[in-house]
C-alpha positions in Angstrom: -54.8 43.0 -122.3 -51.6 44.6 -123.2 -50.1 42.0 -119.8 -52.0 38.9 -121.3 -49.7 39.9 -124.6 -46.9 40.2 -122.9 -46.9 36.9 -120.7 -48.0 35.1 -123.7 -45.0 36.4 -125.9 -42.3 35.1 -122.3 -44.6 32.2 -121.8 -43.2 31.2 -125.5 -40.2 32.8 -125.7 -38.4 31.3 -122.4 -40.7 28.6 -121.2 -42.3 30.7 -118.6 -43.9 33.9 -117.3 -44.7 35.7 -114.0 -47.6 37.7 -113.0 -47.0 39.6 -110.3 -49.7 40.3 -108.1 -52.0 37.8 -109.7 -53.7 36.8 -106.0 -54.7 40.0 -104.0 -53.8 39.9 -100.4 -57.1 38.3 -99.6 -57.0 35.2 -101.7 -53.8 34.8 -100.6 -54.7 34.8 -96.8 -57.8 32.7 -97.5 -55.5 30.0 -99.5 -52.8 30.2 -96.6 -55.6 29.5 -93.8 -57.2 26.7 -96.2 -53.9 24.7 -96.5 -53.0 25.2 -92.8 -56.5 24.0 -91.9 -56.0 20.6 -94.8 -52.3 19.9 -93.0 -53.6 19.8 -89.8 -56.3 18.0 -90.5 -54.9 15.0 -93.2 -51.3 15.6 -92.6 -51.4 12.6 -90.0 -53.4 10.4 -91.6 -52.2 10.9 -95.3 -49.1 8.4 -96.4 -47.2 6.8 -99.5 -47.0 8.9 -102.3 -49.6 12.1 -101.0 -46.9 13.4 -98.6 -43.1 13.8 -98.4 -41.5 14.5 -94.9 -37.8 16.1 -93.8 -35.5 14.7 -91.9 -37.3 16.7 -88.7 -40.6 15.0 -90.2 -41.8 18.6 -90.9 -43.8 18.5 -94.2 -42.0 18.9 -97.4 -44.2 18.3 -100.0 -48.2 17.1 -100.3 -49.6 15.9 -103.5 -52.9 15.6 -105.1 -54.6 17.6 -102.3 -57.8 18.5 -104.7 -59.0 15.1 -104.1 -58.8 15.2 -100.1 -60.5 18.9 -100.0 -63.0 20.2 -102.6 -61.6 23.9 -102.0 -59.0 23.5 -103.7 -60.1 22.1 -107.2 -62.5 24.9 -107.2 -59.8 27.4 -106.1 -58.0 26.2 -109.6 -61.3 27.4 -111.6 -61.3 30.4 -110.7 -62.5 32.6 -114.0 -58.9 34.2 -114.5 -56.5 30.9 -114.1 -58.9 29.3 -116.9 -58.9 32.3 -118.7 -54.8 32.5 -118.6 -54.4 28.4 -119.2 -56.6 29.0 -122.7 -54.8 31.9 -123.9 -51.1 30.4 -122.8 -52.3 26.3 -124.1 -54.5 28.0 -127.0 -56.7 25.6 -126.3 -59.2 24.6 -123.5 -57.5 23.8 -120.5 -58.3 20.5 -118.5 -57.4 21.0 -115.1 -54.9 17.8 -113.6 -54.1 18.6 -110.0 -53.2 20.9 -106.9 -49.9 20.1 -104.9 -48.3 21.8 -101.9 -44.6 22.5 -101.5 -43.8 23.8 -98.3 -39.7 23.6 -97.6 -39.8 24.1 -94.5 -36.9 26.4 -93.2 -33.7 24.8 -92.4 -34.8 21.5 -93.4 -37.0 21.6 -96.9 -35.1 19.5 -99.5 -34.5 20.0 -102.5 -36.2 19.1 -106.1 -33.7 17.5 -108.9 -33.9 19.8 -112.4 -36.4 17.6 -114.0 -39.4 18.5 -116.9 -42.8 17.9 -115.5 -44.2 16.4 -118.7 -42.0 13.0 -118.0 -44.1 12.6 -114.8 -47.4 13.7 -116.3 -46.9 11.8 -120.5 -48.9 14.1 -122.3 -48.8 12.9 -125.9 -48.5 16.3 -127.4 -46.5 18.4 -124.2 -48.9 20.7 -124.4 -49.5 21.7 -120.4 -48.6 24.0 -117.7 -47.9 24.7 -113.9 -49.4 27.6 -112.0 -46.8 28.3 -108.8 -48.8 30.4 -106.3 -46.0 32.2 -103.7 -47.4 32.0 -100.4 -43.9 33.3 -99.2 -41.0 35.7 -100.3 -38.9 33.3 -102.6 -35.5 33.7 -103.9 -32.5 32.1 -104.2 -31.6 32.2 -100.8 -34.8 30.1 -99.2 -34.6 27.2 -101.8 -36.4 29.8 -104.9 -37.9 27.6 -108.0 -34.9 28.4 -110.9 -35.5 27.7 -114.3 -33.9 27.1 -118.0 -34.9 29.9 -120.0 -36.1 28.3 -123.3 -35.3 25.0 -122.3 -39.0 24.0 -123.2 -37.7 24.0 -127.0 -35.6 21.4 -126.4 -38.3 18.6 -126.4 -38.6 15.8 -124.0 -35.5 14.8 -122.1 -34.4 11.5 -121.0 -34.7 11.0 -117.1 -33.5 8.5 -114.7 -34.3 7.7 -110.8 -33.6 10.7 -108.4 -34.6 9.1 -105.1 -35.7 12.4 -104.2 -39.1 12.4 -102.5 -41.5 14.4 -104.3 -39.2 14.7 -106.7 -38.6 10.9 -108.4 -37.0 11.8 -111.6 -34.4 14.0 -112.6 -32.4 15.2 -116.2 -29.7 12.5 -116.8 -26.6 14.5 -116.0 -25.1 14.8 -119.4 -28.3 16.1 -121.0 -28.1 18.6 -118.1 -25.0 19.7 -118.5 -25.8 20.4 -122.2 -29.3 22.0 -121.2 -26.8 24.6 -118.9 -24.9 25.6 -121.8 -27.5 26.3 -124.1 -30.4 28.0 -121.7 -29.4 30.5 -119.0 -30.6 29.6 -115.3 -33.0 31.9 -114.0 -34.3 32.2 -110.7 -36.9 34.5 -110.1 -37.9 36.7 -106.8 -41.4 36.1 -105.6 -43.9 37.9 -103.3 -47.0 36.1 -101.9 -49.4 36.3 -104.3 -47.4 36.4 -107.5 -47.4 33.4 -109.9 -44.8 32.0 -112.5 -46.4 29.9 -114.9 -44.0 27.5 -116.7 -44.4 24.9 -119.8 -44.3 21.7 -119.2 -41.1 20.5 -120.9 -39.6 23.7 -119.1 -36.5 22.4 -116.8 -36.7 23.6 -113.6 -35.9 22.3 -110.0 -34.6 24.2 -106.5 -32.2 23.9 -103.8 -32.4 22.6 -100.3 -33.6 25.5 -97.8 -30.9 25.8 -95.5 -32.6 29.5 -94.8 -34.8 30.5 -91.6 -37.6 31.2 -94.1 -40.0 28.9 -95.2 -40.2 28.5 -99.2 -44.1 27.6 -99.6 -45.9 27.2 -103.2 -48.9 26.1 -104.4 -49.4 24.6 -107.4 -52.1 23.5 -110.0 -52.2 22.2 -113.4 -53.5 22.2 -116.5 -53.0 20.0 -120.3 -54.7 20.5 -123.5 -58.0 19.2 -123.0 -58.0 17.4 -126.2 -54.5 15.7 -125.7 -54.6 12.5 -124.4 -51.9 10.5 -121.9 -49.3 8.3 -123.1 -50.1 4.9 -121.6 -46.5 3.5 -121.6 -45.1 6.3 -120.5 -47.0 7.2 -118.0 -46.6 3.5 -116.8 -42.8 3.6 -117.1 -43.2 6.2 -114.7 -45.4 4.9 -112.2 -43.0 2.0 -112.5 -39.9 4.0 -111.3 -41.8 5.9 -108.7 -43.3 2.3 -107.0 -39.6 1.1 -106.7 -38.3 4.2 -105.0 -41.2 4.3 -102.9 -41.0 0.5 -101.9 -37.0 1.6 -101.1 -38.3 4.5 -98.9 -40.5 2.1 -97.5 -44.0 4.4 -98.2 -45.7 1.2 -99.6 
C-alpha cells in the first residue's frame, strides 16, 4: 500500500511514475512470445495506419493490436493494471487500446515530444499510458524521456510531424518554453518494469542508432465517465489522413 501512495503522490507531482518490477519474469516472457507470435502472423498482412516500418522495413511501431488478438485486451485487465488506472484516474478506468513499439536496433525512429491527449481528445484529460519494458531502456537505445510536471501545463498546441507513428508533435516554441520550465527525464528500464504517464505529460524518444532493440508495450486507459471531443478528435484524424495519403499508406 505504502508503493500505491507513493506512485500516486509522482503520478501527480511530475506527470508520471514507475513501478519497477510490476511484470514477473513470467508475464513478461509470455507477453514477449505473444507479440512475436501476432508479428509474425499479421505483420504481413496488416497496412495503413496499424503498422509503421524503418527504412530496412523492420517494424517500428504496430497500433491497435487488441483488436487483431483477443490476448492482449485481456492482458490489459489484468486485476492490478485496473486496480492501478482507478487509484491513479480516481475514477473507473475505461480501457482504449494496446500498441507495440519495437525500434528496432540501428534503425527504430524516433517519436516527436508530443502529449497523447491531442491524439486521443478526451474532454476532461483525464487518461493514462501503461509502458511495459520488454527490453533494457535508456538513453542510449532510443529510452522514452519525459517533462517532469509538464502535465500541469494543460493542452498544448500541435502541428504535423510526418513522423510515422508519431503524426503530431509540440509546435517548437511551446517546446522550447515546456524545456525551460520542466526538467527532461529519461528513465532506465528493466523488462518488466512500467512507467505510467498522464496524458497531457510531454514525452517523445530518440532514434535508436544502438545495437539493442528498444521494445514497449503499451495500453491505455481514460475516465470512464469522460467522453471524446468530436472536433477534436476529427481535427486529428484529419491531419493524420493527409500525412498518411503523403506516405502513401492509403
Amino acid at each position: 500500500m505504502k508503493q500505491l501512495k507513493n506512485l500516486k503522490s509522482d503520478f501527480n507531482k511530475d506527470g508520471f511514475c514507475i513501478a519497477k518490477n510490476f511484470f514477473n519474469k513470467n508475464e513478461i516472457f509470455e507477453l514477449d512470445n505473444k507479440l512475436k507470435e501476432f508479428l509474425e502472423k499479421k505483420s504481413k498482412v496488416l497496412n495503413g495506419r496499424d503498422i509503421n516500418r524503418t527504412s530496412d522495413n523492420s517494424i517500428n511501431t504496430m497500433h491497435d493490436i487488441d483488436k487483431h488478438e483477443n490476448y492482449f485486451s485481456n492482458f490489459a485487465k489484468k486485476e492490478k493494471i485496473i486496480l492501478f488506472s482507478r487509484l491513479l484516474l480516481n475514477s473507473e478506468p475505461d480501457f482504449r487500446k494496446c500498441e507495440m513499439f519495437a525500434k528496432p536496433a540501428k534503425v527504430g525512429m524516433l517519436s516527436p515530444m508530443h502529449q497523447d491527449n491531442f491524439l486521443w481528445a478526451v474532454k476532461n484529460n483525464n487518461g493514462l499510458t501503461f509502458w511495459v519494458a520488454l527490453d533494457y531502456c535508456n538513453e542510449f537505445n532510443g529510452g522514452l524521456t519525459y517533462l517532469k510536471g509538464s502535465h500541469k501545463l494543460g493542452l498544448l498546441e500541435h502541428e504535423s510531424s510526418f513522423a510515422p507513428g508519431t503524426s503530431q508533435k509540440i509546435k517548437k516554441s511551446l517546446l522550447n518554453k515546456a524545456e525551460e520550465e520542466c526538467k527532461k527525464i529519461t528513465p532506465q528500464l528493466s523488462p518488466g518494469d512500467v512507467l505510467i504517464h498522464h496524458c497531457l505529460t510531454v514525452h517523445g524518444s530518440n532514434a535508436n542508432k544502438s545495437e539493442k532493440s528498444r521494445r514497449g508495450f503499451t495500453i491505455q486507459f481514460k475516465d470512464k465517465q469522460s467522453a471524446y471531443d468530436q472536433n477534436l478528435l476529427d481535427n486529428y484524424e484529419k491531419k493524420l489522413n493527409e500525412q498518411m495519403k503523403l506516405r502513401k499508406q492509403i
